[in-house]
C-alpha positions in Angstrom: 0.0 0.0 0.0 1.2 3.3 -0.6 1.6 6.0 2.3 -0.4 9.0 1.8 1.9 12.1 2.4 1.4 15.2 3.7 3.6 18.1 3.0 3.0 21.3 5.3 3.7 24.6 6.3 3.7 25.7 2.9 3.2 29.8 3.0 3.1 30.0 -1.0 0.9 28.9 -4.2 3.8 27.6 -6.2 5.0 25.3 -3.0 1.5 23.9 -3.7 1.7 23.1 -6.7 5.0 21.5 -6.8 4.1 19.3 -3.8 0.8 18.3 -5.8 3.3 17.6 -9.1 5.7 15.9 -7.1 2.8 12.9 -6.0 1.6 14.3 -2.3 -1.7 13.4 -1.0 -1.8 16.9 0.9 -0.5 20.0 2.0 -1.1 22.2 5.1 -1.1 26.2 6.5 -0.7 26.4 9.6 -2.3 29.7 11.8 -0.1 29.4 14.9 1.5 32.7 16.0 4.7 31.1 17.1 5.2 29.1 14.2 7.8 30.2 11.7 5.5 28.5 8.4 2.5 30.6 10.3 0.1 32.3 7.2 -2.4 35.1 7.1 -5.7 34.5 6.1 -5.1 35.9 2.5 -2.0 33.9 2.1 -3.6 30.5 3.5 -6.6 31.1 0.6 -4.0 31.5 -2.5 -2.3 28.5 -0.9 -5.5 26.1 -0.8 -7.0 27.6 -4.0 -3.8 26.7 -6.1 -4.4 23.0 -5.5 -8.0 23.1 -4.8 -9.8 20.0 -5.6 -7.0 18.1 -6.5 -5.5 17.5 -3.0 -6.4 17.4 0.6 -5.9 20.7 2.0 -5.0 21.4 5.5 -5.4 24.1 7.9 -3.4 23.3 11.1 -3.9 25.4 14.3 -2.7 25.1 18.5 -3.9 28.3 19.7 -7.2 29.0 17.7 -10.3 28.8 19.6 -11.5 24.8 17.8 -14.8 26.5 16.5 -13.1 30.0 15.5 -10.6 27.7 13.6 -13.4 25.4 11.8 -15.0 28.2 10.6 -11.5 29.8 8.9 -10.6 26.5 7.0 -14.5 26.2 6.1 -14.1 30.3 5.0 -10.8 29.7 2.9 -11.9 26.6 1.5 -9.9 24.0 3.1 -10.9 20.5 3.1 -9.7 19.0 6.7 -8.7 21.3 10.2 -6.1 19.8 12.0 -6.1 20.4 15.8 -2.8 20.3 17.7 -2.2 19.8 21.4 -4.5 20.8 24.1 -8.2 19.9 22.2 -11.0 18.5 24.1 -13.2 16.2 23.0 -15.7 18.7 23.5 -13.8 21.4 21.5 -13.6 18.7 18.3 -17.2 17.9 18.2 -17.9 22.5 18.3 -15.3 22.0 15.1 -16.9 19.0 13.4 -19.9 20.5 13.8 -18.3 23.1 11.2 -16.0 21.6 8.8 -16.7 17.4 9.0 -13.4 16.4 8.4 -11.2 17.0 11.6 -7.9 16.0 12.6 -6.2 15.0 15.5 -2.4 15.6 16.2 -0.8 14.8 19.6 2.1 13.1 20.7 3.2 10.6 23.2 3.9 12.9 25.3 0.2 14.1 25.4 -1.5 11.1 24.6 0.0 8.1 26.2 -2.1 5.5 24.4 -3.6 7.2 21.4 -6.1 6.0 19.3 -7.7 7.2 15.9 -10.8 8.4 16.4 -11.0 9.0 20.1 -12.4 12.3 20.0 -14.2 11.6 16.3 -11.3 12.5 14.5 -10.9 11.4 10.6 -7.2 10.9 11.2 -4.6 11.1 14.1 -1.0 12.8 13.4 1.7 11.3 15.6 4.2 14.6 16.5 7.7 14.2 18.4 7.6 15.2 21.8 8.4 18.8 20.8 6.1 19.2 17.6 7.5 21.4 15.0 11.0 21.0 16.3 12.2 19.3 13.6 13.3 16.6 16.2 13.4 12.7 15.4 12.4 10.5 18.0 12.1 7.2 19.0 10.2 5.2 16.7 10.3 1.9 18.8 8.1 3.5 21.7 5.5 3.0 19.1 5.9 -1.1 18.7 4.4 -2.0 21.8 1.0 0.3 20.7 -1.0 -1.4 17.8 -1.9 1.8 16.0 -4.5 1.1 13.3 -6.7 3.1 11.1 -6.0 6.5 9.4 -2.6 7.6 11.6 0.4 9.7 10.0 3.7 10.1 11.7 5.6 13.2 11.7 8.4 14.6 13.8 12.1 15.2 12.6 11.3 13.0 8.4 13.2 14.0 5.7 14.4 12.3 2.6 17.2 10.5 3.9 15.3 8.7 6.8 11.5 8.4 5.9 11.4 5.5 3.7 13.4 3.7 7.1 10.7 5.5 9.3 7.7 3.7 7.4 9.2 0.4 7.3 9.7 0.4 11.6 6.4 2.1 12.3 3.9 1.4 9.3 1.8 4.9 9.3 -0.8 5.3 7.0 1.0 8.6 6.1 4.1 10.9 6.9 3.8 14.2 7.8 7.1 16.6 7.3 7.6 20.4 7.3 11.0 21.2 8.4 12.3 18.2 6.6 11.6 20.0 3.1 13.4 23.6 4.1 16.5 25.8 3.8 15.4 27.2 7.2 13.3 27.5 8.9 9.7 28.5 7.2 11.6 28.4 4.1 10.3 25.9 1.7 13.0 23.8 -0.8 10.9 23.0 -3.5 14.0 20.1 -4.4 13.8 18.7 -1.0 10.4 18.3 -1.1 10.2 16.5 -4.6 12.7 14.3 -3.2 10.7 13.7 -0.2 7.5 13.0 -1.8 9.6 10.3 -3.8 11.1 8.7 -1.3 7.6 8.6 0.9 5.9 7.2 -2.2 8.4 5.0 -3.2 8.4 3.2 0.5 7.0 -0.2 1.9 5.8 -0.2 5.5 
């Protein structure tokens, strides 16, 4: 099976569209004020109306109200809103009761025994313990946990290590932002052809 791959904190149309070209499954914007990838509203439309239709697209928040952030990705036209960190169950039912498809991301740290769909999430994203830190982490905490359905991992990917990551963990998908940059917030459109390639081209 092939892994679905997600490509994210992309702040420009024509990151888009070479991420679509390259074979992704989906690309996110993130609205998080202390991210380096973070978008305005205007910039996170021209981003999800590049590939519109043609790929998932993602808006990814930690510190927007879950409803307030639901209605943004519903407003700009983004398919799925992906909720980071400190989420209620509560706060993803106010979201779903906005824009249907809602995703989970956590990490062990948060969430010792995830599971997809715990809080009626479509999909759960597996972060490292410090999420958007670039950081690998240790994929064998994840062998004693039989994670099944609709789960991506992220945390630290790039080229050179996701095809190994897939084959120890088995995601569904891979998630990677820093992985495909020159620095941080700065998107290589080479690195993330070459990441999309080497996702795609993997067996878990």
């Amino acid at each position: 099976m092939t892994t679905y791959v997600k490509v994210c904190g992309l702040r420009h149309p024509h990151e888009a569209e070479v991420a679509l070209e390259a074979g992704a499954d989906a690309i996110g914007v993130v609205f998080s004020q202390k991210s380096p990838r973070r978008v305005t509203i205007d910039e996170a439309r021209a981003v999800v109306a590049a590939v519109a239709g043609r790929i998932d697209t993602v808006v990814v928040t930690n510190d927007l109200d879950a409803a307030e952030a639901a209605q943004r990705a519903r407003d700009i036209g983004a398919d799925v809103l992906q909720l980071h960190g400190h989420y209620s169950a509560e706060d993803f039912a106010r979201a779903r009761a906005i824009m249907p498809r809602v995703w989970r991301a956590t990490s062990l740290a948060e969430a010792e025994n995830p599971t997809v769909g715990d809080y009626g999430d479509e999909a759960l994203l597996l972060d490292a313990p410090r999420p958007g830190s670039g950081e690998r982490w240790d994929l064998s905490e994840l062998t004693s946990r039989s994670l099944a359905g609709h789960w991506l991992l992220a945390g630290g990917l790039n080229a050179d290590n996701v095809a190994d990551a897939i084959a120890e963990a088995h995601p569904w998908g891979v998630d990677v932002s820093s992985g495909v940059e020159s620095a941080p917030g700065v998107k290589d459109l080479d690195k993330i052809r070459t990441f999309v390639a080497a996702a795609r081209g993997a067996r878990a």
